[in-house]
N, C-alpha and C positions, 0 to 999 in steps of 0.2 A: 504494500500500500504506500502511498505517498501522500507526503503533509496533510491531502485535504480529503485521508481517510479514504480515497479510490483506489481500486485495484490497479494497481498499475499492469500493462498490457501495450500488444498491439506495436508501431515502428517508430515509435517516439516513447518507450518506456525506460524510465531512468536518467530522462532526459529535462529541461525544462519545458520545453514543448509538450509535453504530455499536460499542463495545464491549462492549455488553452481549450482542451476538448472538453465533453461533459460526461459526466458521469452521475453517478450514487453514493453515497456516504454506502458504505458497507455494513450490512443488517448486523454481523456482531459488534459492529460499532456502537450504534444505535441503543441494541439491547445492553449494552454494558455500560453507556452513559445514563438509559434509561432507570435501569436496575439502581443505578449509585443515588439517584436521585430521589426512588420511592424507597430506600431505606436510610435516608437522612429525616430526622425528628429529632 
């Protein structure tokens, strides 16, 4: 994954260029920010 939690892939992976595409936050991302969130009280 890269910085902005996308899978990095594909002829620009590893690269800066791969930023400019779009992507998805990657779902164990998601559930593992979400998780920290609903066990904070």
């Amino acid at each position: 994954m890269n910085h902005l939690f996308i899978e990095s892939e594909g002829p620009y992976e590893g690269t800066t260029a791969e930023y400019n595409g779009h992507g998805s936050v990657d779902k164990e991302v998601v559930d593992d920010i979400a998780g920290f969130i609903l066990n904070r009280s």
